[in-house]
MARLUM-192503 format. One record per residue (C-alpha): residue in three letters; x, y, z. Coordinates in steps of 0.1 Angstrom, whole numbers, padded with zeros to 4 digits, always signed. Example, Ala and Ser with C-alpha at 12.3 -4.5 7.8 and 13.67 -1.06 7.14 Angstrom:
BEGIN
ALA+0123-0045+0078 SER+0137-0011+0071 
***
This chain:
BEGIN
UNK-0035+0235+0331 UNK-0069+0224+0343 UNK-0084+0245+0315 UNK-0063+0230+0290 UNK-0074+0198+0301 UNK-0110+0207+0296 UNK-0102+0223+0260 UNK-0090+0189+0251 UNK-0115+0170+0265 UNK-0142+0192+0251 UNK-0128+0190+0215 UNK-0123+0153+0218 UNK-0158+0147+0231 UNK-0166+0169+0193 UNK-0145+0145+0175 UNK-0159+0118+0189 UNK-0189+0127+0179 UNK-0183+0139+0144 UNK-0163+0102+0139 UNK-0199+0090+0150 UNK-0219+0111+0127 UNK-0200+0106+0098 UNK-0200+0068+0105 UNK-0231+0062+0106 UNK-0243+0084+0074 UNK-0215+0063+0053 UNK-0226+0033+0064 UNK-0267+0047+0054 UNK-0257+0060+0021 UNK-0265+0044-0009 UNK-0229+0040-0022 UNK-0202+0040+0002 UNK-0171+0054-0013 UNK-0136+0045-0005 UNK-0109+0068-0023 UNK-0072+0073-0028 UNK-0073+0112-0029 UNK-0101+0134-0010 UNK-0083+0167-0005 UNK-0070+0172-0041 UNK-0089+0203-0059 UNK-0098+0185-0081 UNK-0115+0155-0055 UNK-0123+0183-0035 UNK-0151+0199-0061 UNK-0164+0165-0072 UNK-0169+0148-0036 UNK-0190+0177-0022 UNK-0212+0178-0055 UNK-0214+0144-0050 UNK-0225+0141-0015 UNK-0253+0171-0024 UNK-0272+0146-0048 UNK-0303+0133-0042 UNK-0299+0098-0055 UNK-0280+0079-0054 UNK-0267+0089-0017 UNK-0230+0089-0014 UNK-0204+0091+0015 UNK-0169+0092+0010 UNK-0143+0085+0030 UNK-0097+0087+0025 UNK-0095+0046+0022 UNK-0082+0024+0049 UNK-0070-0012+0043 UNK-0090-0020+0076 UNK-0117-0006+0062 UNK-0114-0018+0030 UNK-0113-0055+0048 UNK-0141-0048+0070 UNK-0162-0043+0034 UNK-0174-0008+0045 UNK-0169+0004+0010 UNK-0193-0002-0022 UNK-0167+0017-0046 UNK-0129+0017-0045 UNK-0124+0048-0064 UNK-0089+0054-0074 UNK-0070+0082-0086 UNK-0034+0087-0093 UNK-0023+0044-0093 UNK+0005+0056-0071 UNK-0010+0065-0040 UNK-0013+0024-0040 UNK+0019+0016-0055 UNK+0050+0037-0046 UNK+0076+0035-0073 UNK+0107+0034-0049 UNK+0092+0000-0035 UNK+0066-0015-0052 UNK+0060-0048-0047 UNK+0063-0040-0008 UNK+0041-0008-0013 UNK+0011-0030-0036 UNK+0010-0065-0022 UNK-0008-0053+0009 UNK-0032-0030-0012 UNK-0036-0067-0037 UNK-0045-0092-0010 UNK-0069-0061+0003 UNK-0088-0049-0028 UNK-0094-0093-0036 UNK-0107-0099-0003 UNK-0130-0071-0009 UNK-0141-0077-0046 UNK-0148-0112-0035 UNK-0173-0096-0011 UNK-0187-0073-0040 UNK-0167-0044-0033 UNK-0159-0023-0071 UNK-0134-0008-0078 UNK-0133+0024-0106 UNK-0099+0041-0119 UNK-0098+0077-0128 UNK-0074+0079-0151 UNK-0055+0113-0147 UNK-0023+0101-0164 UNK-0014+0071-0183 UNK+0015+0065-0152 UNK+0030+0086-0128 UNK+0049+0112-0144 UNK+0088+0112-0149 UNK+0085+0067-0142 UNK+0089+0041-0166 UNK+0062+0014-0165 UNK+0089-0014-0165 UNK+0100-0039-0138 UNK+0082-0048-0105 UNK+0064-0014-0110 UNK+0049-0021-0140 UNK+0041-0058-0129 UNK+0023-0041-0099 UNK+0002-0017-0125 UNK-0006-0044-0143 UNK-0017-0068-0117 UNK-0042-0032-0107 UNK-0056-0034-0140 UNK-0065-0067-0141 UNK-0091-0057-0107 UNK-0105-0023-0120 UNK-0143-0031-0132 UNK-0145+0007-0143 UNK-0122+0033-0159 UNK-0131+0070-0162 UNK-0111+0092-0182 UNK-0116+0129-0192 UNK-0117+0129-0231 UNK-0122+0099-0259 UNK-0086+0105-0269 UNK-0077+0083-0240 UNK-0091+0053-0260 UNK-0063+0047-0284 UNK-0038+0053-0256 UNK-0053+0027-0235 UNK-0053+0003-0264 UNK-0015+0012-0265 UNK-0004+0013-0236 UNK-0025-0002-0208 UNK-0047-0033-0231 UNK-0063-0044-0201 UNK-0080-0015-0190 UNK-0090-0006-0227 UNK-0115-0041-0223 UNK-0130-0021-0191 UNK-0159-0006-0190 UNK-0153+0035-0195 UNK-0171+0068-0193 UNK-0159+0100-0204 UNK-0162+0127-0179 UNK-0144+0156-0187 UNK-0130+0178-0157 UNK-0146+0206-0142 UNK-0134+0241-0134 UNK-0100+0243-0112 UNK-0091+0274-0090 UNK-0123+0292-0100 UNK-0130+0303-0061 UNK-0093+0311-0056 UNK-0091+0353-0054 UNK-0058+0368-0062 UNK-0044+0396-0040 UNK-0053+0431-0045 UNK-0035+0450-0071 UNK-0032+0421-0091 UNK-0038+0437-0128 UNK-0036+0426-0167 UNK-0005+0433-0186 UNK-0006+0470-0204 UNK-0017+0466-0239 UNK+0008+0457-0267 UNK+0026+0436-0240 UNK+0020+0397-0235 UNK+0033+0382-0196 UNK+0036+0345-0207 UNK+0034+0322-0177 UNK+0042+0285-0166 UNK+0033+0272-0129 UNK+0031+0243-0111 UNK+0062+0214-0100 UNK+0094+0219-0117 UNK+0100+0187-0131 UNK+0116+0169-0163 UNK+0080+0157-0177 UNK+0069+0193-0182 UNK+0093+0199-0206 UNK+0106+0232-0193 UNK+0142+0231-0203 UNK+0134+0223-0239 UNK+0111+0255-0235 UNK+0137+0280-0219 UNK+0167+0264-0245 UNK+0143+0268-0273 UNK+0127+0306-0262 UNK+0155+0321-0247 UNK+0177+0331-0282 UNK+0148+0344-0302 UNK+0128+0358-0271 UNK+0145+0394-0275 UNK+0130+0393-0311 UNK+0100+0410-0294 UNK+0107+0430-0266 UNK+0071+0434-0253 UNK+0070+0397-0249 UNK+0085+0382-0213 UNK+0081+0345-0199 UNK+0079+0335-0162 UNK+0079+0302-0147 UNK+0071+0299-0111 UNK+0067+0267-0087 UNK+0082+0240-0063 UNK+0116+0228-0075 UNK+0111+0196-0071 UNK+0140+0186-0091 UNK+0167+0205-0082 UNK+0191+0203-0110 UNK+0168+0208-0134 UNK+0158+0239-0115 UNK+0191+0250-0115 UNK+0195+0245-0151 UNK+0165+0264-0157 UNK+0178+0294-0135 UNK+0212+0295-0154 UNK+0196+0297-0187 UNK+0170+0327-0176 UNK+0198+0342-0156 UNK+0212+0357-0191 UNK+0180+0370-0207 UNK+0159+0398-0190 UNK+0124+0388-0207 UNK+0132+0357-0186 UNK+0126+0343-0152 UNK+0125+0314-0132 UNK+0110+0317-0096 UNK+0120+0283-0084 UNK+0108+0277-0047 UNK+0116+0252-0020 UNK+0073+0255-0010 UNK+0050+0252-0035 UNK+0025+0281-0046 UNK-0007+0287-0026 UNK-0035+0295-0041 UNK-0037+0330-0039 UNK-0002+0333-0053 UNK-0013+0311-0081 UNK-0045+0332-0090 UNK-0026+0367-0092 UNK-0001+0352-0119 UNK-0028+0338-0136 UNK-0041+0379-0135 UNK-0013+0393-0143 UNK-0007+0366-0173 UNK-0015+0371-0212 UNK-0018+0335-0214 UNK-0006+0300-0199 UNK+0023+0282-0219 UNK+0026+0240-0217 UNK+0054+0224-0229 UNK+0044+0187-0217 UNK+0069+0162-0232 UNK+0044+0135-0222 UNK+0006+0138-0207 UNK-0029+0127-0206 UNK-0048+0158-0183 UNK-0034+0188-0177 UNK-0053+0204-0141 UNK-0033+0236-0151 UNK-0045+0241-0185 UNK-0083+0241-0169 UNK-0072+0260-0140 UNK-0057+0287-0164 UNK-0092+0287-0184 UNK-0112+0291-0151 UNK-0095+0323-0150 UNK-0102+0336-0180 UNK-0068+0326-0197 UNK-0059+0312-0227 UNK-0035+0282-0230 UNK-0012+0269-0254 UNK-0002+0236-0253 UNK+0009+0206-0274 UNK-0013+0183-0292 UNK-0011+0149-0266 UNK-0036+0135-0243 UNK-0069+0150-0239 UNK-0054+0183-0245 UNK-0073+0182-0285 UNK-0104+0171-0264 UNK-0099+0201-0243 UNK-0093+0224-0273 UNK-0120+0212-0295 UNK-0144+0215-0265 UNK-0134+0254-0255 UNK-0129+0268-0293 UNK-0099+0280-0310 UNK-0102+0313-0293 UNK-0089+0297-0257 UNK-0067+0269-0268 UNK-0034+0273-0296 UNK-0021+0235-0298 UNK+0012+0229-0315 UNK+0027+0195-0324 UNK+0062+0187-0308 UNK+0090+0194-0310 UNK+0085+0230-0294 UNK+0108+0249-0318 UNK+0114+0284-0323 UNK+0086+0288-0350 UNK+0063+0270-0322 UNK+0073+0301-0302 UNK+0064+0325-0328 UNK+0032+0311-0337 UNK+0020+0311-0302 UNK+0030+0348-0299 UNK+0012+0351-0334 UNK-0021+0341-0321 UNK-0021+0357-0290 UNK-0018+0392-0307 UNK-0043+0379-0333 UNK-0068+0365-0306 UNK-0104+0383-0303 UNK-0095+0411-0278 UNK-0128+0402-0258 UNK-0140+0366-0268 UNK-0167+0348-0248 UNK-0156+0329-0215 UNK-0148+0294-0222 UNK-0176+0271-0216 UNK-0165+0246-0188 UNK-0187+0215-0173 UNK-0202+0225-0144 UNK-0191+0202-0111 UNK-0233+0195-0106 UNK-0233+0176-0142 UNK-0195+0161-0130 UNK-0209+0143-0100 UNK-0244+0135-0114 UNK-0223+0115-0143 UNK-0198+0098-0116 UNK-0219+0091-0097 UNK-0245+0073-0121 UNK-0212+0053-0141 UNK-0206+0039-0104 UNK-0245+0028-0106 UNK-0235+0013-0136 UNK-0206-0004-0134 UNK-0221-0018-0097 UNK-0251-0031-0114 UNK-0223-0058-0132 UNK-0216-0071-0098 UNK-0230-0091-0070 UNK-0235-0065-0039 UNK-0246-0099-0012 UNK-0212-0110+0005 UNK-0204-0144-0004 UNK-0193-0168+0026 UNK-0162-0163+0042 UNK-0137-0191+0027 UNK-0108-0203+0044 UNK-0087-0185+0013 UNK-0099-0151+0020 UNK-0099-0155+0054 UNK-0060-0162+0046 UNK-0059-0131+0026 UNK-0074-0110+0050 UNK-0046-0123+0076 UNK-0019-0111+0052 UNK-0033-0078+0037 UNK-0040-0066+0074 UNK-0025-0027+0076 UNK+0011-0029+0084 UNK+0008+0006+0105 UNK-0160+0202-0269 UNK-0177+0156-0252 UNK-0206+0160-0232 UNK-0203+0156-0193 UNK-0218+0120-0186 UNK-0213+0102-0225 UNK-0209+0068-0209 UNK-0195+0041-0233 UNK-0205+0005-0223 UNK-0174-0015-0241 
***
């Protein structure tokens, strides 16, 4: 027991310190970075290239309302709106975060969007939820977004944010470091493993893909499709077991977990290619997962996915234009046995470039904005009282607008 004790005490003690440490270098660093998502892959990659620049000097840190009042962050960077504003509950969820992020504009805090997706998948943008986006927009100072297709869709469908100042910084490499298990090997020649991971839900479009394959799939019988991943729609999962349940070149591994990594990176080996059947979408993480592993994608022509194609080549990227239909099907299988049986690796923006462009757009968009903390009024000292926490483009092609 008395060992225990000093166990905990020592690793407090180490906390402690580490708390202190990290403390003081994000209250040193040139840009002091609040965010809405740190662990993500995706954040993951571009906070530690970040934090290994020279200049500017940047610490980041998961964002804290407290924090965020106490005006220990230069940047507000958001990703995914919803981690602010939960669907079920909006207005309850956002109007903390709103009195908050003005409090903290007024003192010179800025706040930058990455925009990974128009709005959170399988919601409408209606009612108190999309009041709550749109009170957001009106307090982002700079948007990021991952191809210059996002333009027009901004102009349609978020007007606000379309007047903001953007750059266009593509995404990096996903899963590249993930290793799959040993044994893990290609599919024999003259057959093609078709693959879909990731959530099972509505947005992606995978019952229209399993209605669609499953009569004609037999037409080839070197050809099977696989889709693995969470079921985080029950039904649909059901549905989508049913339909597979009747054709052999079919499967659906639908899971109560959600893949880990190593999982994910032997289907990707033992894949011919990665198949996307998106009804709606901006960014797709697992189409540049799938190319950090060597492995060609087909998808359908929406979002950034174009951007994605254009910037890869036609050897990595088959687009089709919606509805998937059974000719779709046959014209992805088409091209894949037609593909280059050894084409170059796709070339991908390196993480380095990534975080050199953030980080220099954050610069930017800052420079718009006083940084010296205007005197406390008696209105944001009300605001402070109520928002107190209740518990192939080139990497960097900024465009001024």
């Amino acid at each position: 027991m008395i060992a225990g004790r000093v166990q905990r005490g020592v690793r407090a003690r180490a906390a402690a310190w580490r708390n202190r440490h990290e403390f003081a270098r994000h209250r040193n660093a040139t840009l002091r970075i609040g965010a809405t998502a740190v662990t993500h892959d995706y954040t993951r990659r571009l906070y530690g290239a970040m934090q290994n620049l020279d200049q500017p000097t940047v610490a980041v840190r998961a964002i804290r309302r407290g924090a965020l009042l106490a005006g220990r962050y230069d940047i507000v960077h958001v990703h995914w709106e919803d981690r602010l504003i939960k669907a079920a509950h909006p207005a309850r969820s956002w109007t903390p975060w709103r009195l908050a992020l003005r409090v903290a504009k007024r003192r010179g805090t800025t706040v930058v969007l990455t925009l990974h997706n128009l709005f959170p998948h399988d919601r409408r943008p209606d009612g108190a939820f999309g009041r709550a986006v749109t009170q957001f927009d009106t307090m982002v100072d700079g948007v990021i977004t991952h191809g210059p297709s996002a333009a027009a869709l901004l102009a349609a469908h978020r007007p606000t944010l379309a007047s903001t100042r953007q750059a266009v910084i593509p995404i990096g490499p996903l899963g590249d470091d993930w290793r799959p298990p040993t044994g893990s090997a290609a599919p024999p020649a003259g057959t093609l493993a078709l693959i879909s991971f990731g959530r099972i839900r509505r947005y992606k479009g995978l019952d229209e893909l399993i209605t669609t394959v499953a009569p004609v799939i037999a037409e080839d019988p070197d050809v099977s499709l696989h889709v693995h991943g969470m079921a985080h729609d029950a039904r649909l999962a059901a549905e989508l077991r049913a339909l597979a349940d009747e054709h052999p070149q079919l499967l659906v591994d639908a899971r109560p977990a959600m893949l880990d990594d190593t999982e994910v990176a032997g289907l990707l080996a033992r894949s011919s290619a990665l198949i996307l059947a998106y009804r709606a979408v901006l960014t797709s993480g697992a189409a540049m997962l799938g190319l950090a592993h060597g492995v060609p994608v087909i998808a359908p022509r929406l979002g950034h996915l174009p951007d994605l194609a254009e910037s890869v080549g036609p050897e990595w990227v088959w687009l089709y234009d919606q509805p998937f239909t059974a000719d779709t099907w046959r014209g992805a299988i088409a091209w894949l046995r037609n593909r280059p049986a050894d084409p170059p690796p796709p070339t991908l923006p390196t993480w380095a470039d990534i975080a050199r462009a953030t980080a220099g757009f954050f610069v930017e968009v800052r420079s718009g904005h006083p940084t010296r903390r205007p005197r406390r009024s008696r209105l944001i000292a009300r605001d402070a009282q109520r928002a107190a926490p209740a518990g192939r483009p080139a990497v960097g092609d900024v465009a001024a607008q």
